[in-house]
C-alpha positions in Angstrom: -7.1 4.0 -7.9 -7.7 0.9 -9.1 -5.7 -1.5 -6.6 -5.0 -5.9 -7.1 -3.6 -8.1 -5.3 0.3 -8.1 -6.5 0.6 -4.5 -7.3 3.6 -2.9 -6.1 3.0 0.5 -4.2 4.5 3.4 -2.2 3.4 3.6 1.3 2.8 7.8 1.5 4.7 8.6 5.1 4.2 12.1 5.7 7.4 12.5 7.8 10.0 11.5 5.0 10.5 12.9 1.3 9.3 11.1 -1.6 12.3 8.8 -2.3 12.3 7.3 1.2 9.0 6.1 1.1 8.7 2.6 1.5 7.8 -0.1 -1.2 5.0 -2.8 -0.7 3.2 -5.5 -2.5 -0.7 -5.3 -1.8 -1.7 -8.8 -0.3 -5.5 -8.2 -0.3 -7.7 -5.4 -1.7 -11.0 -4.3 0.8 -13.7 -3.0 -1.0 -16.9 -1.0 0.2 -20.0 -1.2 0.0 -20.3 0.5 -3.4 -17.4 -1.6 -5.1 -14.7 0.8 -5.0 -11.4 -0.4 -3.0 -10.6 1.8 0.2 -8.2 0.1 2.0 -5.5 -3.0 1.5 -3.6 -5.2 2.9 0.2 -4.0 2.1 3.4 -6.3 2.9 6.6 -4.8 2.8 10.2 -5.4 4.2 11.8 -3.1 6.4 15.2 -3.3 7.9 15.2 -7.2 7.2 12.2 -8.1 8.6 8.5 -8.7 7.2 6.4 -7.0 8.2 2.3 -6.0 6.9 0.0 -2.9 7.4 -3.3 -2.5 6.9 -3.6 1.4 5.1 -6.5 3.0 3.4 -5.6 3.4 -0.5 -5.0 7.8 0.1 -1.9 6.6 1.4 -0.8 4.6 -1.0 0.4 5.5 -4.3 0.8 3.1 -7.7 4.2 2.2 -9.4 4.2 1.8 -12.8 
């Protein structure tokens, strides 16, 4: 997964089915040590209100 700042994901929440999964715009990609991206920055809104997670990129899934 090739992650940027701007791309719009789905936040994987194990508790909820595929079509209630939350939507967020990644804010900042991490990278490691050998240049792959692992974990990102993720804003989203939820019931009105801002809000921001940090979540490694398995629980995260592109849009297209």
């Amino acid at each position: 997964m090739n992650l940027t700042t701007g791309d719009l994901v789905l936040m994987v929440e194990d508790d909820c089915p595929l079509n209630e999964w939350p939507t967020g715009i990644i804010k900042r990609a991490f990278s490691s040590q050998d240049g792959k991206i692992r974990k990102a920055k993720v804003a989203f809104l939820k019931d009105n209100k801002r809000g921001g997670y940090l979540r490694p990129v398995t629980q995260l899934s592109e849009t297209e």
